[in-house]
Backbone and ligand atoms as CSV (ligand in chain L), in Angstrom:
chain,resi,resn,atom,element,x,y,z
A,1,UNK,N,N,70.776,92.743,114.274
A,1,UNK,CA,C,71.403,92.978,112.968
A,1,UNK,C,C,72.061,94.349,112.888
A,2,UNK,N,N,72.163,94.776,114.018
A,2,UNK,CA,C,72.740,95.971,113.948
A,2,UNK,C,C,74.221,96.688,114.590
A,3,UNK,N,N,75.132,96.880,114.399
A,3,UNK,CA,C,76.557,97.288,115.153
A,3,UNK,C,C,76.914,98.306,115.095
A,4,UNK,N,N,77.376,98.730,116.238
A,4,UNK,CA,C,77.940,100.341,116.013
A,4,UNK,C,C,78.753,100.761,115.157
A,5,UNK,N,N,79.002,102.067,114.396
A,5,UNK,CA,C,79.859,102.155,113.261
A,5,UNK,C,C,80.574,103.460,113.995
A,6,UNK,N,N,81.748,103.013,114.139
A,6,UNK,CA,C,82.268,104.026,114.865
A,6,UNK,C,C,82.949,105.363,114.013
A,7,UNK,N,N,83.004,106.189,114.217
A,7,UNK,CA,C,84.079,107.796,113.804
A,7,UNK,C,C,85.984,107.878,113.884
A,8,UNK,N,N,86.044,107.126,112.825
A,8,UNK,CA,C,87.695,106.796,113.005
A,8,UNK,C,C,88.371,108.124,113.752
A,9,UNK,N,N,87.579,109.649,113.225
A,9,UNK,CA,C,88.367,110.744,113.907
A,9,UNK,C,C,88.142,110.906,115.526
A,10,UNK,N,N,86.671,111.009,115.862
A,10,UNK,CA,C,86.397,111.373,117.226
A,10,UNK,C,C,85.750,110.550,117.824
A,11,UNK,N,N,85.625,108.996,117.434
A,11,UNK,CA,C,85.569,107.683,118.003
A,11,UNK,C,C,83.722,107.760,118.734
A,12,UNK,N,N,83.432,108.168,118.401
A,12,UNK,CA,C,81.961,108.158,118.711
A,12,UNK,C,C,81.156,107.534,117.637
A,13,UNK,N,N,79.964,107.350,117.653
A,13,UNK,CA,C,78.680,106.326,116.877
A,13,UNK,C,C,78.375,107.128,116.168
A,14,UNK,N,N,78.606,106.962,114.695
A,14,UNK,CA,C,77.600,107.483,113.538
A,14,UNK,C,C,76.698,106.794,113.341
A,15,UNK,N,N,75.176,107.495,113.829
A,15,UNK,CA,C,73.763,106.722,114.058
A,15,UNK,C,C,72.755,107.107,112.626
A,16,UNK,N,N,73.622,108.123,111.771
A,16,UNK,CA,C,72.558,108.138,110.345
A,16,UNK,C,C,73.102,107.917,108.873
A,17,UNK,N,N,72.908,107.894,108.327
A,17,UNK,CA,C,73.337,107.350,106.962
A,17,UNK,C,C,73.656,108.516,106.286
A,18,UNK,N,N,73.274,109.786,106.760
A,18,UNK,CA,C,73.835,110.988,106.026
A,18,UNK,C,C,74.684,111.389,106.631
A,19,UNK,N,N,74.947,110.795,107.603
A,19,UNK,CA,C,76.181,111.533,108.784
A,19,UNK,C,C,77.698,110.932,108.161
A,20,UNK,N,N,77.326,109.757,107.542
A,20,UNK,CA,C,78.497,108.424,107.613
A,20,UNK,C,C,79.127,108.761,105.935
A,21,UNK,N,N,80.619,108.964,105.680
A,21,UNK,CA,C,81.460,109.301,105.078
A,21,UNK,C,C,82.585,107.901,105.065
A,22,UNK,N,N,82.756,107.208,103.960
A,22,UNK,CA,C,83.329,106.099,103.738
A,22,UNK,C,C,84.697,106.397,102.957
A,23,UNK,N,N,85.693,105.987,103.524
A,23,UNK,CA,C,87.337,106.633,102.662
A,23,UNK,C,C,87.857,105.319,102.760
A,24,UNK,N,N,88.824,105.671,102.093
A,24,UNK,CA,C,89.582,104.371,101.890
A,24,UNK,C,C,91.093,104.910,102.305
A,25,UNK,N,N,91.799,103.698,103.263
A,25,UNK,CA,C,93.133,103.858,103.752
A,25,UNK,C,C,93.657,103.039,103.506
A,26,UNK,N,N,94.673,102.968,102.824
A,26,UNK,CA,C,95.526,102.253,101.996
A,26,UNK,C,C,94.552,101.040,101.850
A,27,UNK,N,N,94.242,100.079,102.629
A,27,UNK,CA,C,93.392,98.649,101.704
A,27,UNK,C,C,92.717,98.078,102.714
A,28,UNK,N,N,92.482,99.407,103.668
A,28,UNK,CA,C,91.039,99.562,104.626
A,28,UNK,C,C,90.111,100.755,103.881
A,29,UNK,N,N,88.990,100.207,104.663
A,29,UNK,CA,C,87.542,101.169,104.562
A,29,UNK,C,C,87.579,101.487,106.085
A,30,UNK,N,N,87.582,102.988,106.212
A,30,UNK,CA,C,87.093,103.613,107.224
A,30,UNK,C,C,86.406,104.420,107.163
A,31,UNK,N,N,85.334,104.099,108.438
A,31,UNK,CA,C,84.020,105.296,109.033
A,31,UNK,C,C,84.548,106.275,109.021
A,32,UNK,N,N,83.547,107.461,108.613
A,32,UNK,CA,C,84.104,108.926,110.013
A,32,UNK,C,C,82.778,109.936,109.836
A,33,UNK,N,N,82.428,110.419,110.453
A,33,UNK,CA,C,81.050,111.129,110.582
A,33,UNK,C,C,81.271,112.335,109.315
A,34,UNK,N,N,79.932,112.875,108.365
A,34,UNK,CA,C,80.447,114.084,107.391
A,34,UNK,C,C,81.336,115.198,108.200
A,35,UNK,N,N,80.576,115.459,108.763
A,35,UNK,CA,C,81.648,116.805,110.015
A,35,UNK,C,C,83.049,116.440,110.414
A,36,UNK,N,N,82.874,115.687,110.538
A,36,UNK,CA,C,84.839,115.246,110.936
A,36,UNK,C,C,85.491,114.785,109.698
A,37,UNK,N,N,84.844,114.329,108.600
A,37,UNK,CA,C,84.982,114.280,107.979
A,37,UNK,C,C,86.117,115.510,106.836
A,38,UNK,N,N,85.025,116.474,106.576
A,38,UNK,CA,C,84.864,118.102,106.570
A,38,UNK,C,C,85.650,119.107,107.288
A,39,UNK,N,N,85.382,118.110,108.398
A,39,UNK,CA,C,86.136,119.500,109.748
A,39,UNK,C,C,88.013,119.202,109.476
A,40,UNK,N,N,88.359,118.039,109.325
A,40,UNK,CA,C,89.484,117.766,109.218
A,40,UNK,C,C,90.520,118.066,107.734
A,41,UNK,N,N,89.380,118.279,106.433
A,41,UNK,CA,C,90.153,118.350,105.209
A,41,UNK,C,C,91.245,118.779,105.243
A,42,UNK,N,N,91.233,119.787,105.400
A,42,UNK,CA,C,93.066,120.302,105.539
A,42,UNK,C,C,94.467,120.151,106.298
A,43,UNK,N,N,93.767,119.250,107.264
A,43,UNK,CA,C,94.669,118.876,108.549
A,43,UNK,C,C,94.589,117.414,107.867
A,44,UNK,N,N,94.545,116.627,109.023
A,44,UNK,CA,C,95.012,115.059,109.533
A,44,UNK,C,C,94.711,114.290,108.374
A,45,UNK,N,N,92.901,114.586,108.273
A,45,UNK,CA,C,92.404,113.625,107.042
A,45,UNK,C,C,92.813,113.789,106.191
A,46,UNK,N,N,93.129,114.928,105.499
A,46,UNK,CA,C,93.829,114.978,104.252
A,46,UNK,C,C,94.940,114.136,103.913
A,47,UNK,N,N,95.823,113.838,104.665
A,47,UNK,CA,C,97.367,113.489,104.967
A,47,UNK,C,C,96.709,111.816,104.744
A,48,UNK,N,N,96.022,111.219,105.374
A,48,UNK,CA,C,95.379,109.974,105.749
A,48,UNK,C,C,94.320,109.379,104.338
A,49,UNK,N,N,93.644,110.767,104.324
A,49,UNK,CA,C,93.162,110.095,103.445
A,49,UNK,C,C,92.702,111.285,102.192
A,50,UNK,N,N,93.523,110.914,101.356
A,50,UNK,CA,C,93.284,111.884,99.952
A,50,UNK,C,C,92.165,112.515,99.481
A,51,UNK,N,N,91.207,112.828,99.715
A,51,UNK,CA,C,89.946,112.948,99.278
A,51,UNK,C,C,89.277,111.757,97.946
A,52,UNK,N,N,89.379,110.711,99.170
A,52,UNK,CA,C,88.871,109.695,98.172
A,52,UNK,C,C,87.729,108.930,99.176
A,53,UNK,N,N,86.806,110.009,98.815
A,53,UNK,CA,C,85.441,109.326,98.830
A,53,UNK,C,C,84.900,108.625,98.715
A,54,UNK,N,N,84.187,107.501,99.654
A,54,UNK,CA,C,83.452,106.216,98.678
A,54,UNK,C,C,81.826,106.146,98.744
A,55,UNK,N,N,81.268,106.692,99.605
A,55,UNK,CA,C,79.974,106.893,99.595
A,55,UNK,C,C,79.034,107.955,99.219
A,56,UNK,N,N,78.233,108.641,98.595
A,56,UNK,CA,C,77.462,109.371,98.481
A,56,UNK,C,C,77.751,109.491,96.879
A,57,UNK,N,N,76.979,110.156,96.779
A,57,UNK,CA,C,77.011,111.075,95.304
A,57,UNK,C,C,78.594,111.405,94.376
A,58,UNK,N,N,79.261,111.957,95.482
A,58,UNK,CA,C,80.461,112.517,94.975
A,58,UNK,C,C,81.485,111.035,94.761
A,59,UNK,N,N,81.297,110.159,95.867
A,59,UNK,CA,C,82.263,108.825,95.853
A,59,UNK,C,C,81.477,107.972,94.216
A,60,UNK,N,N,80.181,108.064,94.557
A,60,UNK,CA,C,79.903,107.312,93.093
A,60,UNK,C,C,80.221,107.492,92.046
A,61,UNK,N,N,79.836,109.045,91.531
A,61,UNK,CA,C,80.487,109.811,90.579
A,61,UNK,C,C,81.764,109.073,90.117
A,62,UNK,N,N,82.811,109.661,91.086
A,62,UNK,CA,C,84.206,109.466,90.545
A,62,UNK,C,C,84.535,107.720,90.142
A,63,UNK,N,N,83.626,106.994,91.228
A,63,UNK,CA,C,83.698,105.649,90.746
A,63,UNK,C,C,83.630,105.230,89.251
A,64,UNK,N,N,82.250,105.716,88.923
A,64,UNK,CA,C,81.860,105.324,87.407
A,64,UNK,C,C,82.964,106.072,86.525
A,65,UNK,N,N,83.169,107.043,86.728
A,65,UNK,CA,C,84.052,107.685,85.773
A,65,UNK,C,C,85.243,106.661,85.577
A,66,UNK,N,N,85.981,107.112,87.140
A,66,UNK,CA,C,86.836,105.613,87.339
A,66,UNK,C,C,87.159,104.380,86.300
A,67,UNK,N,N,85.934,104.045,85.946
A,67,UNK,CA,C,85.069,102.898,85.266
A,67,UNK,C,C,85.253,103.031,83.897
A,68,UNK,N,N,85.082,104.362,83.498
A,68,UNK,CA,C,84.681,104.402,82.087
A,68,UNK,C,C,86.031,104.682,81.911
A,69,UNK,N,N,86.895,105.515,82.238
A,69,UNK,CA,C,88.586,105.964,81.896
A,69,UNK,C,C,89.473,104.646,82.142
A,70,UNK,N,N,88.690,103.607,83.032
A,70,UNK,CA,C,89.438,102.492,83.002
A,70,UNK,C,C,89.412,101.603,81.708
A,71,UNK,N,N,88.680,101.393,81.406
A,71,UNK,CA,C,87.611,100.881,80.358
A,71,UNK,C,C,88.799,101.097,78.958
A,72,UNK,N,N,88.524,102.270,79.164
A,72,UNK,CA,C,88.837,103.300,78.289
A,72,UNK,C,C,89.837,102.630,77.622
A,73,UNK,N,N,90.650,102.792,78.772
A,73,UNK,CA,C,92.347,102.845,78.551
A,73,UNK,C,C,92.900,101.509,78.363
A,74,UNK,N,N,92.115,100.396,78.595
A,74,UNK,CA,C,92.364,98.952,78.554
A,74,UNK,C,C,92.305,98.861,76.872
A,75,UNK,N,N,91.154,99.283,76.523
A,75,UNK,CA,C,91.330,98.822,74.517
A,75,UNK,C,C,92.022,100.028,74.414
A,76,UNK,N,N,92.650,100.790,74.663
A,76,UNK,CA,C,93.480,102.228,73.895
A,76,UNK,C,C,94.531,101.422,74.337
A,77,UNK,N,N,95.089,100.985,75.324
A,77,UNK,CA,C,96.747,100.676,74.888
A,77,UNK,C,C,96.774,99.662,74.721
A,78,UNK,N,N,97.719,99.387,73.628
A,78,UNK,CA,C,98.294,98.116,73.268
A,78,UNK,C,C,99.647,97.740,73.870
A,79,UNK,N,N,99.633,97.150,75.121
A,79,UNK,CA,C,100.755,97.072,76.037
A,79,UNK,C,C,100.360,96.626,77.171
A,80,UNK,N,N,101.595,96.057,77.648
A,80,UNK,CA,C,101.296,95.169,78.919
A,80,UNK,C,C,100.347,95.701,79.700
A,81,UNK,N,N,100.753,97.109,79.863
A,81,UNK,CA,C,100.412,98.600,81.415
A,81,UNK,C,C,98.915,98.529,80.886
A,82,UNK,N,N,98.008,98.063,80.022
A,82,UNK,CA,C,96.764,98.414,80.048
A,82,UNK,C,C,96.102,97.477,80.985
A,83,UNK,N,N,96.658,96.568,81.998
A,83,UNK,CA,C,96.011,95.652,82.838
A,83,UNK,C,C,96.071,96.957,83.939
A,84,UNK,N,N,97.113,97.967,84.239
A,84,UNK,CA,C,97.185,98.442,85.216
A,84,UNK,C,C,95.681,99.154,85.820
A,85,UNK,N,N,94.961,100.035,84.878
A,85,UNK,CA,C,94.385,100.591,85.054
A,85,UNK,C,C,93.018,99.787,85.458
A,86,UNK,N,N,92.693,98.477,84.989
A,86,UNK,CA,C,91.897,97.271,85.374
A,86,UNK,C,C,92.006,96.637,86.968
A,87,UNK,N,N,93.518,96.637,87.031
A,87,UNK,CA,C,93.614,96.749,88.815
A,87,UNK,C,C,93.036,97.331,89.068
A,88,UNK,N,N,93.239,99.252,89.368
A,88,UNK,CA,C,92.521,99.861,89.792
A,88,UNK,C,C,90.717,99.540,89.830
A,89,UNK,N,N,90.286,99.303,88.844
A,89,UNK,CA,C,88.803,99.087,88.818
A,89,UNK,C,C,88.502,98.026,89.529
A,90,UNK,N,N,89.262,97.064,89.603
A,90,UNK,CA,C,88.873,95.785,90.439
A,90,UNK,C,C,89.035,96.054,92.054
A,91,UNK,N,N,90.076,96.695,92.454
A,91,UNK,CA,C,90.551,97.536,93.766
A,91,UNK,C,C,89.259,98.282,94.160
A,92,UNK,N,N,88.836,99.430,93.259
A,92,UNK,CA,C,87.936,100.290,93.705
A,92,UNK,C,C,86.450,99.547,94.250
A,93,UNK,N,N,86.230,98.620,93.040
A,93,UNK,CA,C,84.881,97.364,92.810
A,93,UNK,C,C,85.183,96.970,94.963
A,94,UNK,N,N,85.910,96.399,95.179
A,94,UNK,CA,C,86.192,96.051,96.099
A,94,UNK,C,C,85.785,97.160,97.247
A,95,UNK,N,N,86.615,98.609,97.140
A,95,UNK,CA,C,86.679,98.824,98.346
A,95,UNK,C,C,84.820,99.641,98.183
A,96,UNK,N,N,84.037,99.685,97.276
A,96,UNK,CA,C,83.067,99.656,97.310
A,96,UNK,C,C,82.282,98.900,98.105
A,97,UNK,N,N,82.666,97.733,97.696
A,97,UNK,CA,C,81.522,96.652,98.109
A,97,UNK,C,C,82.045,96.540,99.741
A,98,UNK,N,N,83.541,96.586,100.222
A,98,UNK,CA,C,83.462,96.882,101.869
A,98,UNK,C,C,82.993,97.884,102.693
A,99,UNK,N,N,82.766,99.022,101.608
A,99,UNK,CA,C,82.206,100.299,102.472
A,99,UNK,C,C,80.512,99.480,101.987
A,100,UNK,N,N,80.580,99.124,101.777
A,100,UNK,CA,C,78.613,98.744,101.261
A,100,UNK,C,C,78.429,97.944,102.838
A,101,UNK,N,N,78.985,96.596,102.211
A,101,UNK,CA,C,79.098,95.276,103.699
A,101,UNK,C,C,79.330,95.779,104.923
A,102,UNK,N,N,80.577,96.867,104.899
A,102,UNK,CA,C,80.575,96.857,106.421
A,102,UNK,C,C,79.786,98.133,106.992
A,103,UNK,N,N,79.671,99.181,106.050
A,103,UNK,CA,C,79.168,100.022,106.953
A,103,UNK,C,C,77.268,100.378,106.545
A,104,UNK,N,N,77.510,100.985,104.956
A,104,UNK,CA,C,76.420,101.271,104.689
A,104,UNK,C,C,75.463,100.492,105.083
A,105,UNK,N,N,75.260,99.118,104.930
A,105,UNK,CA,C,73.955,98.806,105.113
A,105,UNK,C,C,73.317,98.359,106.449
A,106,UNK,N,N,74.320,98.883,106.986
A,106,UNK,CA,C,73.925,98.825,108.734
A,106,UNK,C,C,73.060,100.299,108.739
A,107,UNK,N,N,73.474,101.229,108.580
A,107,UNK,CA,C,72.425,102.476,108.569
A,107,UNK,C,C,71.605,102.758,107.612
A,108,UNK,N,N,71.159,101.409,106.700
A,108,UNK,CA,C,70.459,102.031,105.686
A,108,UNK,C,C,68.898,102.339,106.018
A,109,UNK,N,N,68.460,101.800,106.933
A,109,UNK,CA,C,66.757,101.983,106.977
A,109,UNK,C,C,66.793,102.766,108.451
A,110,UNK,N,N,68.172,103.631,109.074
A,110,UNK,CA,C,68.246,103.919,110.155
A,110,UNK,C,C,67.142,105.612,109.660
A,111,UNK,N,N,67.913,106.152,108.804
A,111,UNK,CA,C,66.843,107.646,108.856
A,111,UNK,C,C,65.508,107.479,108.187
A,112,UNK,N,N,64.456,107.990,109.480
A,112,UNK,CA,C,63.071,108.159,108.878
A,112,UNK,C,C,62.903,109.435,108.543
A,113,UNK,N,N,63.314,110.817,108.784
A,113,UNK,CA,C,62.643,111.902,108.844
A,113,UNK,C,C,63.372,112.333,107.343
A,114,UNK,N,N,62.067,112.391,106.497
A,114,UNK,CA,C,62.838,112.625,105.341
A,114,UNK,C,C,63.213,114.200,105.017
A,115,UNK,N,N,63.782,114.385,104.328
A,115,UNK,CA,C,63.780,115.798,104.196
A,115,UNK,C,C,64.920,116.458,105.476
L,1,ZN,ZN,ZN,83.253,111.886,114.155
């Protein structure tokens, strides 16, 4: 039940669940280890991928918010464009649940050493 999750930057195995950083490219989910992740912000990844986070703390965050400004904005306008912002939530819902399926829950019971 288990497959390698590879490092889109430096193509090697992310083997822990704190290592593994989930982005979204155009209407893919890609791996990449936190450090390459990190190491790249200002260069390549940036260009590739916006700082749009999908896993941890910071990717959830912006999700729900996401959520609630979507929300939001669907009963605030009265106009066609209030479906637009509902795309988005359905898009995001999605690339959630592929960073969940494909990557997260392959490393989820991988780290024991807590702390
Ligand atoms: Zn890497």
């Amino acid at each position: 039940m288990t497959k390698p999750i590879i490092c889109f930057a430096c193509k090697k195995e992310i083997k822990d669940k704190d290592e593994l950083v989930t982005v979204n490219h155009y209407f893919q989910v890609t791996s990449l280890h936190h450090d390459c992740y990190n190491k790249d912000e200002r260069g390549v990844m940036a260009i590739l991928f916006p700082n749009h986070r999908l896993n941890g703390w910071t990717g959830n965050i912006s999700f729900i918010f996401m959520v609630i400004i979507g929300i939001a904005l669907f009963f605030m306008i009265d106009h066609s464009i209030r479906y637009i912002p509902l795309f988005f939530i359905i898009l995001e819902c999605y690339y959630h649940l592929v960073s969940y399926i494909c990557f997260e829950r392959y490393l989820s019971n991988v780290h024991n050493d807590e702390g």
